[in-house]
C-alpha positions in Angstrom: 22.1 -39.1 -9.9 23.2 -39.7 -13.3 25.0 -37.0 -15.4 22.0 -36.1 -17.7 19.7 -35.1 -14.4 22.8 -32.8 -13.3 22.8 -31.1 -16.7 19.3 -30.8 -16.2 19.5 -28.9 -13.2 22.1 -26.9 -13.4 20.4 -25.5 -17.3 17.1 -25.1 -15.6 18.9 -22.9 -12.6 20.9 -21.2 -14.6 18.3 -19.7 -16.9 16.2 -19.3 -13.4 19.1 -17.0 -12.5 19.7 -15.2 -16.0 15.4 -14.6 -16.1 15.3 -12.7 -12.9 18.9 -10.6 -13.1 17.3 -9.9 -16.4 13.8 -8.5 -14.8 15.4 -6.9 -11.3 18.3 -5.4 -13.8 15.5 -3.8 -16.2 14.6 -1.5 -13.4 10.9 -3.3 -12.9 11.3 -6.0 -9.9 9.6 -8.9 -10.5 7.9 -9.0 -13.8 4.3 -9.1 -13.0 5.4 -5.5 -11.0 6.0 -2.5 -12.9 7.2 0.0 -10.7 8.9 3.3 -12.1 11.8 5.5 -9.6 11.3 9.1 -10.3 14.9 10.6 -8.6 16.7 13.3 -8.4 19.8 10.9 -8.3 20.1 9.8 -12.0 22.6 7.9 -13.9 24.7 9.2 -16.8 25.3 12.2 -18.4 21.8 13.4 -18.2 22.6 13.2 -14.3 20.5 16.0 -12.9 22.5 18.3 -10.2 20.0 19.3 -7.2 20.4 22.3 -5.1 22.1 21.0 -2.5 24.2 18.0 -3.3 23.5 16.7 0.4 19.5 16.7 -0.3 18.1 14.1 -2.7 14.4 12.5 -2.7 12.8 9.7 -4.7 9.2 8.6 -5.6 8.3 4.5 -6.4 5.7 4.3 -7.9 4.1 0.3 -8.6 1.9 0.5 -11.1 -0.3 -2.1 -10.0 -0.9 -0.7 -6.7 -1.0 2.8 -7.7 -4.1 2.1 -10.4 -6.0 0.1 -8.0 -5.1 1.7 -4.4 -6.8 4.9 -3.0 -6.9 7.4 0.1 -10.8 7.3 1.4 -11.8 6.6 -2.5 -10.7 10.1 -3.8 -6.7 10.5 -3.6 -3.3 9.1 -4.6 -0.8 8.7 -2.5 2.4 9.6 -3.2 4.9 8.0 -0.7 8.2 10.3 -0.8 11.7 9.3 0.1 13.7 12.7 1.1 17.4 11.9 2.2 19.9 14.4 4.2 23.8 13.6 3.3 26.2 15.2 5.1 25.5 18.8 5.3 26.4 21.7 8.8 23.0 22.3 9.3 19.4 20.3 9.4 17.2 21.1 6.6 14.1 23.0 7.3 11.1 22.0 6.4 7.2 24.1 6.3 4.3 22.1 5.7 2.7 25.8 4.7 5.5 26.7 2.1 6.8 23.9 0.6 5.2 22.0 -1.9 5.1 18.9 -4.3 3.7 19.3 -8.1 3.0 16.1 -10.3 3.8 16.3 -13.6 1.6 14.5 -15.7 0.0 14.2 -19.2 1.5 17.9 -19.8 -0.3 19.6 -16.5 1.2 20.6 -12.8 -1.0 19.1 -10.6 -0.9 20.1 -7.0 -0.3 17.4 -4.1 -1.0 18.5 -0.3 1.1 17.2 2.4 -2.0 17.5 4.5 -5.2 15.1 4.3 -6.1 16.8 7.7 -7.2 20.2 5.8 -8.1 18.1 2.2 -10.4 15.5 4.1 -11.1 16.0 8.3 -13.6 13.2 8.5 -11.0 10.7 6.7 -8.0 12.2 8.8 -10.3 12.1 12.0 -10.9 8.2 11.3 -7.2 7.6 11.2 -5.2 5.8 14.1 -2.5 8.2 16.3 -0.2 6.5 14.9 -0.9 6.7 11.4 -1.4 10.5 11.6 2.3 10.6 13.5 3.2 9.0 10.3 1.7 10.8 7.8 2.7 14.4 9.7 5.5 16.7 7.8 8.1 16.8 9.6 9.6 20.8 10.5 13.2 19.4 9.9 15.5 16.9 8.9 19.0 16.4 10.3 21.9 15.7 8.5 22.3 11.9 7.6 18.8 11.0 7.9 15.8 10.3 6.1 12.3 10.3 6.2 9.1 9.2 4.0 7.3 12.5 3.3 3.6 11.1 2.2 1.6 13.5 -0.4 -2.2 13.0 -1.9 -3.1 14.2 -5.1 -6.8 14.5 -5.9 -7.6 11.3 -8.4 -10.1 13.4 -10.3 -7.2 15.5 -11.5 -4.8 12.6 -12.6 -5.1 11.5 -16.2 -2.6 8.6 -16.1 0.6 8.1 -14.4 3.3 10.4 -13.5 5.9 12.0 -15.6 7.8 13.0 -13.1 7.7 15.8 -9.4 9.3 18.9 -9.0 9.4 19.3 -5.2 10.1 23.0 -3.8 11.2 23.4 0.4 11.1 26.9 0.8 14.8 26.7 2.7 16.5 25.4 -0.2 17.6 27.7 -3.4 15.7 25.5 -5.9 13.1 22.9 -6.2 14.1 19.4 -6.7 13.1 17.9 -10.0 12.1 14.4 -10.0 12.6 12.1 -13.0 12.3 8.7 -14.5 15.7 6.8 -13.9 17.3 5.3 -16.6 16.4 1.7 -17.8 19.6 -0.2 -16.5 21.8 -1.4 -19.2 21.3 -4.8 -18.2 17.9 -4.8 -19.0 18.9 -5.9 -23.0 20.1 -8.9 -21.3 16.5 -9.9 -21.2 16.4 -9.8 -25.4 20.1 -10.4 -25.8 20.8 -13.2 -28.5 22.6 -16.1 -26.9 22.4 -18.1 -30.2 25.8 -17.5 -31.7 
């Protein structure tokens, strides 16, 4: 292998490299997937503080999957990541009580976290084992996690969300969720190497 072939490959890898830390950094994944994280966890000063600094939840939303992808034709589904730090006591949870709002286009639109009352035929259709997943859960124990799945009527979204604001009736404020910030890495994709 001469030393021009080596040159060669080790360019080509490099900017291989630099291309996707560039894309991963920016916050997207890969860059024919545009995904947006809507936390309560954000970077900064703008850092949000939540109720309880031992409860924090997240939404991922791909945008790809979430303008082509329905529940039964008629709903969104909103797949959300609720996590339990170290806390004394579990956290408890009531599928009548609490509730998850999207915030979107300037509106609060109203998610259920039960297809079983929004849709029985589709829910009735469903394996066991999907419904066990898609069930609230009554509690969550400290140090754990769970996805929490909502649907929000797709005749009542206008675009993508802005953000959530999720209220559990035990806790002593609802939990906003917002955009994260772009990572700072993300320039690295536009940075000028010419100098």
């Amino acid at each position: 292998m001469n030393l021009g072939t080596i040159v060669t490959r080790i360019t080509t890898g490099l900017l291989i490299a630099a291309s996707a830390t560039a894309s991963l950094a920016a916050g997207g994944g890969a860059l024919n997937d545009p995904q947006e994280t809507y936390s309560t966890e954000r970077i900064g000063p703008e850092r949000a503080a939540t109720p309880d600094q031992g409860v924090t939840a997240s939404v991922t939303i791909q945008f790809v999957s979430y303008a082509l992808n329905s529940v039964g034709g008629k709903y969104k589904l909103i797949p959300l990541l609720l996590r339990i730090g170290a806390r004394p006591a579990p956290v408890a949870l009531a599928i009548d009580q609490d509730r998850l709002v999207v915030l979107s286009g300037g509106k609060k639109i109203p998610a259920s976290f039960q297809l079983s009352a929004l849709d029985r035929p589709l829910w009735d259709s469903l394996s066991p084992e999907t419904k066990k997943r898609l069930t609230y859960p009554e509690q969550l124990s400290p140090n754990s996690a769970a996805v929490i799945y909502a649907f929000v009527p797709m005749a009542d979204l206008a675009g993508p969300p802005d953000g959530f604001e999720y209220t559990i009736k035990s806790l002593p404020v609802p939990l906003l969720l917002l955009p994260e910030p772009k990572k700072a890495a993300a320039s690295l994709a536009g940075a000028d190497t010419s100098g």
